[in-house]
The first five atom37 places (N, CA, C, CB, O) and aatype in JSON, in Angstrom:
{
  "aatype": [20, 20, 20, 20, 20, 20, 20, 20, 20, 20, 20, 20, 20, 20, 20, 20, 20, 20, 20, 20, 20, 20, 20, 20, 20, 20, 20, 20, 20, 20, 20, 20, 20, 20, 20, 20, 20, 20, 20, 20, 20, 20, 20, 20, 20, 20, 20, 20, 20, 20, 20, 20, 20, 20, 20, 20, 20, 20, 20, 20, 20, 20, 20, 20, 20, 20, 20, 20, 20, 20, 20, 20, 20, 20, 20, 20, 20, 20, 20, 20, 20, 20, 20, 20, 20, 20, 20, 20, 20, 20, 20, 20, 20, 20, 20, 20, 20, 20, 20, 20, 20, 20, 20, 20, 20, 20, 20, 20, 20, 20, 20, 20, 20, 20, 20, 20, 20, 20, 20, 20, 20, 20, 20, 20, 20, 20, 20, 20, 20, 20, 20, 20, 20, 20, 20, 20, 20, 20, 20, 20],
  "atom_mask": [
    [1, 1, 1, 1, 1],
    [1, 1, 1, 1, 1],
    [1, 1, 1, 1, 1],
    [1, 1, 1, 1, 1],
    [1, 1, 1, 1, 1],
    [1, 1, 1, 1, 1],
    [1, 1, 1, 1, 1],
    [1, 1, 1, 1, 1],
    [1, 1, 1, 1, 1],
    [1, 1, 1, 1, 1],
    [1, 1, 1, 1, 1],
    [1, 1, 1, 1, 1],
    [1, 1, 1, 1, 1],
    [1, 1, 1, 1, 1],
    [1, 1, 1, 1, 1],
    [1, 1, 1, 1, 1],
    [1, 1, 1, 1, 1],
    [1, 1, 1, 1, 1],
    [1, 1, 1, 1, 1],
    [1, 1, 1, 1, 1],
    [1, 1, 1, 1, 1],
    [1, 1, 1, 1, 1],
    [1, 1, 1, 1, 1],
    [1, 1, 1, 1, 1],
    [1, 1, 1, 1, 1],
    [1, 1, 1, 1, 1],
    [1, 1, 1, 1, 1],
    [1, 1, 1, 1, 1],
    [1, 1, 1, 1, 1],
    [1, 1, 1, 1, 1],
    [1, 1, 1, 1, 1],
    [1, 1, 1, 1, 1],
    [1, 1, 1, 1, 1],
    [1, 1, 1, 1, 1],
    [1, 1, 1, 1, 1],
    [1, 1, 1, 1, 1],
    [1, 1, 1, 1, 1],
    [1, 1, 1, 1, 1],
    [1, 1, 1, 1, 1],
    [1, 1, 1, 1, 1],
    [1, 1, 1, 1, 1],
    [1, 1, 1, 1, 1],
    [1, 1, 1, 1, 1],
    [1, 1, 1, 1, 1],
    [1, 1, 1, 1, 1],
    [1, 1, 1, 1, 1],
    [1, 1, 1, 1, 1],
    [1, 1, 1, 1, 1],
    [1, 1, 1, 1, 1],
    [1, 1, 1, 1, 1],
    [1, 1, 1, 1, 1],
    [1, 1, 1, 1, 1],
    [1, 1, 1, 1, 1],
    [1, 1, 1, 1, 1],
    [1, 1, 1, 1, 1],
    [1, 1, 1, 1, 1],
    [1, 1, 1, 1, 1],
    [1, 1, 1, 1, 1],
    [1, 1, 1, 1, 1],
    [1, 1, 1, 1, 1],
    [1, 1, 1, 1, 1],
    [1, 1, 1, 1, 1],
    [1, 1, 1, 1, 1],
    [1, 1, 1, 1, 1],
    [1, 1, 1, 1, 1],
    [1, 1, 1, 1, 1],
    [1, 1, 1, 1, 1],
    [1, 1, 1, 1, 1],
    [1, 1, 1, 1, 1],
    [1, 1, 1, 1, 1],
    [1, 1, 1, 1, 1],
    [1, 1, 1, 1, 1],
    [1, 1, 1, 1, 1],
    [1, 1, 1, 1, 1],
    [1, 1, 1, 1, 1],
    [1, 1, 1, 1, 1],
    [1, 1, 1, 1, 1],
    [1, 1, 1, 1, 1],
    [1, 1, 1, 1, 1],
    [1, 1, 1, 1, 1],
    [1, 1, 1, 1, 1],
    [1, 1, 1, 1, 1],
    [1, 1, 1, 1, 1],
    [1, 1, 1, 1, 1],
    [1, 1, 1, 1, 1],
    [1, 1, 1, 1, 1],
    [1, 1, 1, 1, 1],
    [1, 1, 1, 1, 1],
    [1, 1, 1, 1, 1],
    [1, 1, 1, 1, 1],
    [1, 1, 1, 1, 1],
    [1, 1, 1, 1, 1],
    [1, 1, 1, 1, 1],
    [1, 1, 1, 1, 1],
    [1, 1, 1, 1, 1],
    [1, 1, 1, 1, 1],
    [1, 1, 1, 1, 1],
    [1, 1, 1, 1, 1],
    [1, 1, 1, 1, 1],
    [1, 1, 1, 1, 1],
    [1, 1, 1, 1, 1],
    [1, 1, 1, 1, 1],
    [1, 1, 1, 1, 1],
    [1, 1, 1, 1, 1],
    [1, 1, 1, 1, 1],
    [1, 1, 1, 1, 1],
    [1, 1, 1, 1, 1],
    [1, 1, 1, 1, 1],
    [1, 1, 1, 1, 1],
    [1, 1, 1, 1, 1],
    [1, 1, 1, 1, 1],
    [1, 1, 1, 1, 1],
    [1, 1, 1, 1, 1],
    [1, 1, 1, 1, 1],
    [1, 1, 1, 1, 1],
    [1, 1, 1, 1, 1],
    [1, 1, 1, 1, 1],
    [1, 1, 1, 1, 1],
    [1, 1, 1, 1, 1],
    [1, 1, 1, 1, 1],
    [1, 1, 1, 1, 1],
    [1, 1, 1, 1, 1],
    [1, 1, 1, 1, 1],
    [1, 1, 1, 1, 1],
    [1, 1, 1, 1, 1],
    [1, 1, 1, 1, 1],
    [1, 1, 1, 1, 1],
    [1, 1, 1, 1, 1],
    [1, 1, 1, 1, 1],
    [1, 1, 1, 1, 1],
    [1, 1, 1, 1, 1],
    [1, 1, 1, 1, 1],
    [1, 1, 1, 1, 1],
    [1, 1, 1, 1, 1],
    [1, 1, 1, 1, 1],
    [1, 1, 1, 1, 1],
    [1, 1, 1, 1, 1],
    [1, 1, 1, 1, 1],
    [1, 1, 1, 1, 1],
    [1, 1, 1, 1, 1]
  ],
  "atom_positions": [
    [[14.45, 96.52, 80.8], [14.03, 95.35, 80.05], [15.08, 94.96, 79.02], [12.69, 95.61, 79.38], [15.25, 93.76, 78.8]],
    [[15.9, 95.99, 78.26], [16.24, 95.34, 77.27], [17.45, 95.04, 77.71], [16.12, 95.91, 76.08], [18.1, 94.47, 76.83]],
    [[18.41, 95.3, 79.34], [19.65, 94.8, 79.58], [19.2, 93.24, 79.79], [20.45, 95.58, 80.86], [19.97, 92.44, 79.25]],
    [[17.83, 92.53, 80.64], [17.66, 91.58, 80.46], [16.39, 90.7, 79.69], [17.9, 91.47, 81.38], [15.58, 89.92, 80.19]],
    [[16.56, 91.1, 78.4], [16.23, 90.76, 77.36], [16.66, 89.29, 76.5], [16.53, 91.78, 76.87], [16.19, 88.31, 75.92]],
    [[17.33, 89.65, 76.71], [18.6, 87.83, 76.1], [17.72, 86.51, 76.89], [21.11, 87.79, 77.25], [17.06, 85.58, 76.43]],
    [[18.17, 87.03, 78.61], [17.8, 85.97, 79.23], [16.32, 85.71, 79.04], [18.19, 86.09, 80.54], [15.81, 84.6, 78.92]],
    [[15.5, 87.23, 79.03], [14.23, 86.76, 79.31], [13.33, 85.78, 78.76], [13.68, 87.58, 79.3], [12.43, 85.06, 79.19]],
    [[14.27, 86.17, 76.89], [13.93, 85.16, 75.59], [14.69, 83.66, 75.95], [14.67, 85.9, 73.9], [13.95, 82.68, 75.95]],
    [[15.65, 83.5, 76.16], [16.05, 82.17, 76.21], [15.48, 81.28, 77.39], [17.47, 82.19, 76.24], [15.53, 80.05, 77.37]],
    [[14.95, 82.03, 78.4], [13.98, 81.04, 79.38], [12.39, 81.16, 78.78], [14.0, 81.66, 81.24], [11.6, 80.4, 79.35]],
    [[11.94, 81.86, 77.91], [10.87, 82.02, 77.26], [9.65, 82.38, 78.74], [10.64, 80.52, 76.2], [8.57, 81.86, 79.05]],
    [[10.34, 83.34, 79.29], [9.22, 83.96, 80.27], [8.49, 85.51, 79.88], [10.0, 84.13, 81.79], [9.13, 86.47, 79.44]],
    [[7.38, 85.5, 80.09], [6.36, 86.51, 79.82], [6.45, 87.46, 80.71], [5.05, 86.05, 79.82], [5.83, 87.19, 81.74]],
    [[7.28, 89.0, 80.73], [7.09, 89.9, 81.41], [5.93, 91.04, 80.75], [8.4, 90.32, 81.67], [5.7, 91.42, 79.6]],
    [[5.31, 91.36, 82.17], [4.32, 91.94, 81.57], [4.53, 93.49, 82.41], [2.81, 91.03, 81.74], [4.21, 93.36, 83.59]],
    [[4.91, 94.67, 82.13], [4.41, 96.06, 82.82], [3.31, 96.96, 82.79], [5.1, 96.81, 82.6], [2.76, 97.36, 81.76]],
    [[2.91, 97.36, 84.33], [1.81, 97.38, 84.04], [1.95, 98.76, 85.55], [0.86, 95.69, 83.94], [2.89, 99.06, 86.29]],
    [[0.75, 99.18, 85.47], [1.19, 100.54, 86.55], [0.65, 101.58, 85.69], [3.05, 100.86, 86.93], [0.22, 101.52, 84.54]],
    [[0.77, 102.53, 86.49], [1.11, 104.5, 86.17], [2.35, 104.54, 85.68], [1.18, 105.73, 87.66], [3.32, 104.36, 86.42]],
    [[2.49, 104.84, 84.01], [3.64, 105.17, 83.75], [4.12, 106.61, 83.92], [3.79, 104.77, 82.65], [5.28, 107.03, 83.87]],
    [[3.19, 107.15, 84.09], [3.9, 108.58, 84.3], [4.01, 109.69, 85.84], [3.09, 109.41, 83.23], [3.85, 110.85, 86.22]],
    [[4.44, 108.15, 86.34], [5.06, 108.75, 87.64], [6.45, 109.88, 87.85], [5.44, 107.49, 88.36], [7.23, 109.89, 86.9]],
    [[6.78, 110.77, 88.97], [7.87, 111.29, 88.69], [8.59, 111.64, 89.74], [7.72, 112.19, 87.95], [8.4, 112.78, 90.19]],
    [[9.77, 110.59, 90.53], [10.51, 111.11, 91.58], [11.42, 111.31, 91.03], [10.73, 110.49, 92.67], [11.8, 111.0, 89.9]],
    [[12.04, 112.16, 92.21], [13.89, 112.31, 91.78], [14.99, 111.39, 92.43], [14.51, 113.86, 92.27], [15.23, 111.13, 93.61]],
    [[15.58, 110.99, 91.25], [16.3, 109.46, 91.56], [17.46, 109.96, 90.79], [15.49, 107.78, 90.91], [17.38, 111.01, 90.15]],
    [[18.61, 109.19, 90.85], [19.42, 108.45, 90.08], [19.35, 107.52, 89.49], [20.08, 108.21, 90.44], [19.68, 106.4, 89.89]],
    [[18.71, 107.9, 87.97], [18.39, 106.98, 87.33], [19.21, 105.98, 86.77], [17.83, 107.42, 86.65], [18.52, 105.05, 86.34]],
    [[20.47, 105.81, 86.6], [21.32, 104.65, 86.39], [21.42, 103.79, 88.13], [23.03, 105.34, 85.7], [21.7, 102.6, 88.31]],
    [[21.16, 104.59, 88.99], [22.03, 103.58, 90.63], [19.95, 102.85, 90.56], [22.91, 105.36, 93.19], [19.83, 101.68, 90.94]],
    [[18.9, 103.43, 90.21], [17.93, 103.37, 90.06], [17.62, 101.67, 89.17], [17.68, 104.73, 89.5], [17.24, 100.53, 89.43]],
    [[18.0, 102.37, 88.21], [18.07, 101.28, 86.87], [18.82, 100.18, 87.39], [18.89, 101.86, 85.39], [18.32, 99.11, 87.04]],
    [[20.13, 100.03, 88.3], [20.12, 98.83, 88.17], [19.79, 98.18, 89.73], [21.42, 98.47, 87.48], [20.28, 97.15, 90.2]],
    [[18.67, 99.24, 90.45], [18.26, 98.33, 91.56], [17.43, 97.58, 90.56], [17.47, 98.99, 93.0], [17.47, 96.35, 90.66]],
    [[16.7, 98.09, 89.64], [15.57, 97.16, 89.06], [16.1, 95.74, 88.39], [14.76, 98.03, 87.88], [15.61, 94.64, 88.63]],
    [[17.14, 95.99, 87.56], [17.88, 94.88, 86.72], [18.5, 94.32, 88.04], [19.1, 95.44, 85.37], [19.29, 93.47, 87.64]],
    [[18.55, 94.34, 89.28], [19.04, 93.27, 90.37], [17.52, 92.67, 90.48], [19.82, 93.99, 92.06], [17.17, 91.53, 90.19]],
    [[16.94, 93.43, 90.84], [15.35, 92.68, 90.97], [14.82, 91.84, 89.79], [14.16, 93.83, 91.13], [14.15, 90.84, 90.07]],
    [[15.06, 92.15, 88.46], [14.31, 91.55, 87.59], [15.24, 90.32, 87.31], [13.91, 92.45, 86.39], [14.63, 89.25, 87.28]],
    [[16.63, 90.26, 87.09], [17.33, 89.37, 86.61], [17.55, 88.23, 88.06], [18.68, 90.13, 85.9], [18.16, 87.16, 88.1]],
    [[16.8, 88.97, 89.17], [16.49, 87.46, 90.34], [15.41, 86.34, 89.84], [15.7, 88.03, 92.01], [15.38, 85.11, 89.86]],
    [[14.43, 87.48, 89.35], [13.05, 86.78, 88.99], [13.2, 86.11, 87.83], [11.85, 87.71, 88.79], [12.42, 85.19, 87.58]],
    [[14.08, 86.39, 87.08], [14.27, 85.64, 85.74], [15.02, 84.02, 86.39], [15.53, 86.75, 84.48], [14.66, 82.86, 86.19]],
    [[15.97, 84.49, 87.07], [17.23, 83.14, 87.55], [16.28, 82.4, 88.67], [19.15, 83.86, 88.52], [16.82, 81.35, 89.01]],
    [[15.03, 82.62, 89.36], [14.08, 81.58, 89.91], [13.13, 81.43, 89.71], [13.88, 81.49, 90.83], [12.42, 80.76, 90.46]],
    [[12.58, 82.13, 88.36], [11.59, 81.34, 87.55], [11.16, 80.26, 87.25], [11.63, 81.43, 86.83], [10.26, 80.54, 88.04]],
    [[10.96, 79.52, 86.97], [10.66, 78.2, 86.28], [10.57, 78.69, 84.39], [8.9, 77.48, 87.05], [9.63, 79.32, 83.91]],
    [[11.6, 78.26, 83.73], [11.4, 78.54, 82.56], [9.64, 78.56, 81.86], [12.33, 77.57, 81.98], [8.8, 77.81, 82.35]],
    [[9.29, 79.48, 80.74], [8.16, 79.94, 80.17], [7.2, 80.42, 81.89], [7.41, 78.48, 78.97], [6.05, 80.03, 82.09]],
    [[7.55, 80.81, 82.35], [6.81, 82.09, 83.45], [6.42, 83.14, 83.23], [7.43, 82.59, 84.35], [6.04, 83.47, 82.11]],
    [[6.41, 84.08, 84.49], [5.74, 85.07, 84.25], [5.9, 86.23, 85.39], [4.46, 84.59, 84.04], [5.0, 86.31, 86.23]],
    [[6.55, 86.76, 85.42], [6.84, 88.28, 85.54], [6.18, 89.37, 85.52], [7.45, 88.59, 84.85], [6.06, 89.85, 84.4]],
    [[5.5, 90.2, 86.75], [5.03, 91.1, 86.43], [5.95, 92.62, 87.08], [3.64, 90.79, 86.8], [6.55, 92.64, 88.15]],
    [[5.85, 93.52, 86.32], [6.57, 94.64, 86.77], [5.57, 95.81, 86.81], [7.78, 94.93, 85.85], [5.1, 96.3, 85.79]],
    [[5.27, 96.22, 88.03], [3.78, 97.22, 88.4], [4.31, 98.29, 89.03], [2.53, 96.56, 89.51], [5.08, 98.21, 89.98]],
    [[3.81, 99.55, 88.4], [4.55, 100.66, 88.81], [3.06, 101.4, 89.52], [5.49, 101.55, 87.38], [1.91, 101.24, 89.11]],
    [[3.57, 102.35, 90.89], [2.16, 102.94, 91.22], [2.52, 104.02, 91.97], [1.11, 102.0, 92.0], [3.31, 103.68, 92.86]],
    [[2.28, 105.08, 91.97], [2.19, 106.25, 92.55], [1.48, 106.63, 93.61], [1.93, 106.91, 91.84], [0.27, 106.43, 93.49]],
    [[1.92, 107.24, 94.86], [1.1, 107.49, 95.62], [1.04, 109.19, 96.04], [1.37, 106.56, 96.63], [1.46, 110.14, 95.38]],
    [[0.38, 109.19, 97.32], [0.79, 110.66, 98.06], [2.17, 110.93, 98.78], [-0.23, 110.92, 99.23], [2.69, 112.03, 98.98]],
    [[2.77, 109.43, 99.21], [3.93, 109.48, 99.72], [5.33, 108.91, 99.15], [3.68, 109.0, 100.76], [6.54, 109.13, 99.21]],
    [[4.25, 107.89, 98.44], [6.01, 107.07, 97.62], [5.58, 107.04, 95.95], [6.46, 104.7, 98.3], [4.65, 107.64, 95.43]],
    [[6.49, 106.22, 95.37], [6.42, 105.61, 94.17], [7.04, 103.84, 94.47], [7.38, 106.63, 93.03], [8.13, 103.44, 94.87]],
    [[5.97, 103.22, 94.12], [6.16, 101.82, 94.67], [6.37, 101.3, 93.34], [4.92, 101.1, 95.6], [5.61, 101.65, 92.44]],
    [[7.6, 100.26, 93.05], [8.06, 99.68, 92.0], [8.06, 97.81, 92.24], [9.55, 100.43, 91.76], [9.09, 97.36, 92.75]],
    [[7.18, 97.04, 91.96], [6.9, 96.0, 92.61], [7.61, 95.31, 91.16], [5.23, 95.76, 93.23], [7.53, 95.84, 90.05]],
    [[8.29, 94.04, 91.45], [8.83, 93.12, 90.51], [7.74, 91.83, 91.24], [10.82, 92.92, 90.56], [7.59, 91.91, 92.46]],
    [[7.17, 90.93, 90.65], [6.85, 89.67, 91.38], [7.03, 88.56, 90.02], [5.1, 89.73, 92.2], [7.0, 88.69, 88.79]],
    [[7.21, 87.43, 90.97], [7.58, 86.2, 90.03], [6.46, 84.96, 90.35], [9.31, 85.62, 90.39], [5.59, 84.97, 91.23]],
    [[6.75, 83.99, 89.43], [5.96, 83.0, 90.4], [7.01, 82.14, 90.41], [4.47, 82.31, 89.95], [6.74, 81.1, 89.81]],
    [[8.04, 82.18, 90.84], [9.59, 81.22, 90.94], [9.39, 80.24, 92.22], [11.26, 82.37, 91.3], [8.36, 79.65, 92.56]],
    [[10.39, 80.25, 92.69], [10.57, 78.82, 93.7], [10.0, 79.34, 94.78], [12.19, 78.18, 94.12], [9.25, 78.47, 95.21]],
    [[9.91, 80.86, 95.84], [9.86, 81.53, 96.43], [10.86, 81.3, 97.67], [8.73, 81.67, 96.47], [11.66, 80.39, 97.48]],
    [[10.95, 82.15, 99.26], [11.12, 82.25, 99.81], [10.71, 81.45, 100.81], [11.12, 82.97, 99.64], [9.48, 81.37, 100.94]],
    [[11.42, 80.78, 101.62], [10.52, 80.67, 103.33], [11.02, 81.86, 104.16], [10.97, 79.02, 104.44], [12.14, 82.38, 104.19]],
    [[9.61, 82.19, 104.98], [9.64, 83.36, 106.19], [11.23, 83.23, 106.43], [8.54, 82.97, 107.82], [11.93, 84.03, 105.8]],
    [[12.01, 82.14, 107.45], [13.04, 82.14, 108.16], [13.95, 82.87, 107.46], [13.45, 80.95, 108.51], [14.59, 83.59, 108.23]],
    [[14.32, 83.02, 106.15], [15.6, 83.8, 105.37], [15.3, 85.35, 105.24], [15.84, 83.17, 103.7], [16.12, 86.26, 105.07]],
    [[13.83, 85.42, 105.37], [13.14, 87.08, 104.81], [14.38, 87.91, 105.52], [11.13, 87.7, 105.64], [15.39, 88.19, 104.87]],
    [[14.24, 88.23, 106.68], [14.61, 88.75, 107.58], [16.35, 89.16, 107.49], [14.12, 87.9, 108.58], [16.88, 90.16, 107.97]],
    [[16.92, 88.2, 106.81], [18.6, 88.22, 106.29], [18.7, 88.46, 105.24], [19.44, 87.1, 106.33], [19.88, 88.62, 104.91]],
    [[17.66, 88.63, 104.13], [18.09, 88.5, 102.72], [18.07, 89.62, 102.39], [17.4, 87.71, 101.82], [17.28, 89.7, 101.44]],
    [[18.65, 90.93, 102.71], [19.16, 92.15, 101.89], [20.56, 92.41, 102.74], [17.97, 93.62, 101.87], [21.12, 93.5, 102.85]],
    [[20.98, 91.16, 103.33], [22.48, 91.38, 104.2], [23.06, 90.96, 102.51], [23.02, 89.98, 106.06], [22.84, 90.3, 101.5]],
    [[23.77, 91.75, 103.07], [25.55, 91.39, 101.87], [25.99, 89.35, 102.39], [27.86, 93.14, 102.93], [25.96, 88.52, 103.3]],
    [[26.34, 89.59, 101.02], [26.66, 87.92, 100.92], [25.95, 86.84, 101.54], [27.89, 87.62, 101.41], [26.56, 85.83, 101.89]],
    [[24.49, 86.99, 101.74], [23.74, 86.05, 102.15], [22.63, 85.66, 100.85], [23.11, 86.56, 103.54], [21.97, 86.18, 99.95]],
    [[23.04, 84.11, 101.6], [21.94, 83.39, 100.15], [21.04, 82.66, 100.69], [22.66, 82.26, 98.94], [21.37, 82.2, 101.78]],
    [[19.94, 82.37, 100.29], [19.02, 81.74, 101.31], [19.54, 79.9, 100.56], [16.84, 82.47, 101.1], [19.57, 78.94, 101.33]],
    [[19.83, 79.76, 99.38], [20.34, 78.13, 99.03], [21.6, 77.95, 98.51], [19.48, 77.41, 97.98], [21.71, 77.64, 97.32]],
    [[22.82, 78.13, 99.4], [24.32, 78.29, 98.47], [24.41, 77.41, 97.32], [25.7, 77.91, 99.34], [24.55, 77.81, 96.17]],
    [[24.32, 76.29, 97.66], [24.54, 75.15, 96.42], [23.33, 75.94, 95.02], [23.83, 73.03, 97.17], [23.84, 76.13, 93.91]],
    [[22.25, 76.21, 95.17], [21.67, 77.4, 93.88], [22.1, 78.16, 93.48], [20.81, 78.13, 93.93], [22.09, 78.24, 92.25]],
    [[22.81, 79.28, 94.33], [23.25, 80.35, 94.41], [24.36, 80.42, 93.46], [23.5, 80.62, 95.65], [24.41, 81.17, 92.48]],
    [[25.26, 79.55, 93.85], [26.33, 79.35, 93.26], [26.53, 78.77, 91.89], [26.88, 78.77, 94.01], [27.52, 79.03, 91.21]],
    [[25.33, 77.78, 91.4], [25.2, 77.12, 90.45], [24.68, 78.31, 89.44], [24.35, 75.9, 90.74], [25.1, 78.48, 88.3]],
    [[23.85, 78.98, 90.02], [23.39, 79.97, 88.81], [23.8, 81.52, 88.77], [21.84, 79.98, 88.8], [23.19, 82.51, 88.38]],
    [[25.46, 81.28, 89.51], [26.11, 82.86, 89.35], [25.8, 83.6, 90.62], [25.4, 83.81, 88.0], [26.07, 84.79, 90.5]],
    [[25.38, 83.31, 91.65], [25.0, 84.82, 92.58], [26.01, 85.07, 93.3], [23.75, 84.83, 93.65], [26.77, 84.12, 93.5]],
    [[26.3, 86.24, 93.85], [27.35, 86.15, 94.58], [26.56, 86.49, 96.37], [28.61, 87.34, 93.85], [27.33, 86.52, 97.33]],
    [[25.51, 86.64, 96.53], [24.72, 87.68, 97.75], [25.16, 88.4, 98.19], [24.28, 87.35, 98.8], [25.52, 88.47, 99.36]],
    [[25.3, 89.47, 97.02], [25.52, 90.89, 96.83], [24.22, 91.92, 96.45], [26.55, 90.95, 95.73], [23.83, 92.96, 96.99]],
    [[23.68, 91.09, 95.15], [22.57, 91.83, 94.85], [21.42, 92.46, 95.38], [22.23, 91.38, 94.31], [20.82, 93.44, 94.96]],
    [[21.24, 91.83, 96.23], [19.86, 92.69, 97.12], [20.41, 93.7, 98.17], [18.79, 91.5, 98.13], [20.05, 94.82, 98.51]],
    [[21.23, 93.01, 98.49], [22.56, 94.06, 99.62], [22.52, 95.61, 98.45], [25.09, 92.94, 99.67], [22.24, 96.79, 98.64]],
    [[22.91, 94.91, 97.38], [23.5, 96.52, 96.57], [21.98, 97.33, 96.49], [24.35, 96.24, 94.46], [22.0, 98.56, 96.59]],
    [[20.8, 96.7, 96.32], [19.51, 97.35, 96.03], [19.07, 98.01, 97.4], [18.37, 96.24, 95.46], [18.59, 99.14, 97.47]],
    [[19.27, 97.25, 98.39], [19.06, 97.79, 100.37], [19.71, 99.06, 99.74], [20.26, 96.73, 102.19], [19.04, 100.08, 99.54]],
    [[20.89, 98.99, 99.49], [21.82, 100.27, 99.72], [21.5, 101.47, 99.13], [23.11, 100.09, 99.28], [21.37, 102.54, 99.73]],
    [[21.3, 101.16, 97.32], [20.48, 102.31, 96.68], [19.8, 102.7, 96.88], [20.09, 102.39, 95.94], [19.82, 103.92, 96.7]],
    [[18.42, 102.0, 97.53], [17.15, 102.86, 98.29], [17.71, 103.55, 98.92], [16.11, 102.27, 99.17], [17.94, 104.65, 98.42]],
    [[18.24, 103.25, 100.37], [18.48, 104.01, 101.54], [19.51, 104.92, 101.11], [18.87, 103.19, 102.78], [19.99, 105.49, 102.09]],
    [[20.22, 105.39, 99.7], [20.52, 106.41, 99.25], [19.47, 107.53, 98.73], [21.28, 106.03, 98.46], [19.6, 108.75, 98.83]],
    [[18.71, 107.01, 98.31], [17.81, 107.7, 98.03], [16.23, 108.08, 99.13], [17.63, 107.05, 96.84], [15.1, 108.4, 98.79]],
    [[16.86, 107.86, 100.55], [15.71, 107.66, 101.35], [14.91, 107.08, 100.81], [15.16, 108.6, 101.79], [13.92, 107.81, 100.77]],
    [[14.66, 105.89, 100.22], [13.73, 104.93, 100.33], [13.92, 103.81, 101.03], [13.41, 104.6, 99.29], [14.65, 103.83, 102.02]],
    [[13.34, 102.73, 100.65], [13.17, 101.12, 100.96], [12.73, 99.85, 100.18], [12.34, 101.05, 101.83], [11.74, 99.81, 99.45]],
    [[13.65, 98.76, 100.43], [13.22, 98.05, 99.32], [12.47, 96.62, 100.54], [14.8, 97.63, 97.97], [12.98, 96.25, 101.6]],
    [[11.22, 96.13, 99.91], [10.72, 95.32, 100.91], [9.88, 93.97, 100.38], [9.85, 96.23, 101.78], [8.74, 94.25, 99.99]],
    [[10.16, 92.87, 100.32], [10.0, 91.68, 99.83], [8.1, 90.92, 100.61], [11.7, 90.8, 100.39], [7.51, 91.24, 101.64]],
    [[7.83, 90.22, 99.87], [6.98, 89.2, 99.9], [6.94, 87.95, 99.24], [6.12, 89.62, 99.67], [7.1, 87.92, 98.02]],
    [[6.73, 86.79, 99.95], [7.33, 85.52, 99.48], [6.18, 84.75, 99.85], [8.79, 85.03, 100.14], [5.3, 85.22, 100.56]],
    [[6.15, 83.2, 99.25], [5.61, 81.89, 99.6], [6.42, 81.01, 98.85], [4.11, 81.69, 99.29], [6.47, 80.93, 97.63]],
    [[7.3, 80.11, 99.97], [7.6, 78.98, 99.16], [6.86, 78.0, 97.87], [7.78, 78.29, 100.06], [6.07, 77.11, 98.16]],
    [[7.15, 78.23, 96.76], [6.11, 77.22, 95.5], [5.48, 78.21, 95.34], [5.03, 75.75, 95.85], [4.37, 77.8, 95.65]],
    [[5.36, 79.23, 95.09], [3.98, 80.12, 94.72], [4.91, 81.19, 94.17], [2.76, 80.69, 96.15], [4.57, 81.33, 92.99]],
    [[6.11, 82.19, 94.5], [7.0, 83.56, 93.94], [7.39, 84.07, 95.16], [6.15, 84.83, 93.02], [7.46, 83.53, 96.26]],
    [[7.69, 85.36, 94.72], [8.0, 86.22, 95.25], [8.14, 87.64, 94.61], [8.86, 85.78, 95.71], [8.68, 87.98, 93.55]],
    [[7.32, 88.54, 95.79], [6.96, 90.35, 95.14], [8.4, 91.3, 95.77], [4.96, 91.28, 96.14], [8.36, 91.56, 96.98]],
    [[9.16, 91.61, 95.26], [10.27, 92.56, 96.11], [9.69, 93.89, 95.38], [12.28, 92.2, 95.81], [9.4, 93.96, 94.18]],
    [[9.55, 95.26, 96.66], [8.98, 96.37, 96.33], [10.33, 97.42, 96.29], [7.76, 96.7, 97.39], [11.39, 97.23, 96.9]],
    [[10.02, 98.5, 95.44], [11.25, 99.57, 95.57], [10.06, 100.49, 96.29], [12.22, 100.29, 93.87], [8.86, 100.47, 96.0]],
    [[10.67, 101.22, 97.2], [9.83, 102.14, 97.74], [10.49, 103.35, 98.27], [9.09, 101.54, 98.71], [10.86, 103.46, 99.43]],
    [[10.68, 104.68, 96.92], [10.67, 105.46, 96.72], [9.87, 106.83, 96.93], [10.84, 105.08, 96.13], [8.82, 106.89, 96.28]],
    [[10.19, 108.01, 97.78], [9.95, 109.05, 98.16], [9.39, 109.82, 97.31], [10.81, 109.46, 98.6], [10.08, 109.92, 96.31]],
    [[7.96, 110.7, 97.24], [7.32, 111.26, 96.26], [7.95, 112.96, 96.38], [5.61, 110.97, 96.49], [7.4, 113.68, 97.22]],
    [[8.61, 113.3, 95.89], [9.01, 114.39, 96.75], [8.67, 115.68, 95.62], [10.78, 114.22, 97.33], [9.35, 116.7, 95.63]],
    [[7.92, 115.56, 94.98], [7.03, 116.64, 94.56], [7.75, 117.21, 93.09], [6.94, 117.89, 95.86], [7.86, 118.35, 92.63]],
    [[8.09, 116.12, 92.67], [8.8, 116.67, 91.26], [8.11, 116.9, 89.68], [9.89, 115.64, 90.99], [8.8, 117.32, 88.76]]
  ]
}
């Protein structure tokens, strides 16, 4: 939160966390930390300024699920399917206007599957989008 803190205040959007905080896998918590700051600083850059952000943490028998959701511009189905390839953007002319390079979700694909996990999206065009971290409970 507080690497994107600046932005979160100057678009005046409401993040709210909410979950089991006292979950406990074994991660790399910096390659960890910034799958999340790729996830959160998406939801901030397709927000609609004064939004809303939720960050829900939940524990299971098998994973630790780390859900970011927005209510931003969202996704259509047709891009789901490409959008954790390296250098793919689902709107270049956006993309480009507000800094992306379509790297970021590529780099978050990658950190999971370092960590045997998975990272896995839900969308509606006009309504957001939920991207999940889905992390291995491995008994720590």
């Amino acid at each position: 939160m507080s690497i994107c803190q600046p932005r979160i205040e100057e678009r005046q959007i409401d993040v709210a966390i909410i979950g089991d905080g006292n979950s406990r896998v074994a991660i790399d918590p910096s390659l960890v930390e910034q799958a999340i700051v790729n996830l959160l600083d998406n939801a901030i850059k397709y927000s609609d300024n004064a939004g809303r952000i939720e960050i829900d943490v939940n524990s299971g028998d098998s994973e630790l699920v780390i859900s970011v959701k927005d209510n931003g511009i969202g996704i259509s189905n047709d891009h789901l399917p490409r959008l954790f390839e390296r250098f793919y953007r689902v709107d270049q002319a956006r993309s480009r206007a507000l800094g992306g390079t379509g790297l970021g979700l590529s780099i978050v694909k990658h950190i999971l599957q370092a960590h045997g996990g998975r990272v896995s999206v839900e969308s509606l065009p006009g309504i957001g989008s939920t991207f999940r971290i889905h992390l291995p409970n491995n008994g720590v």
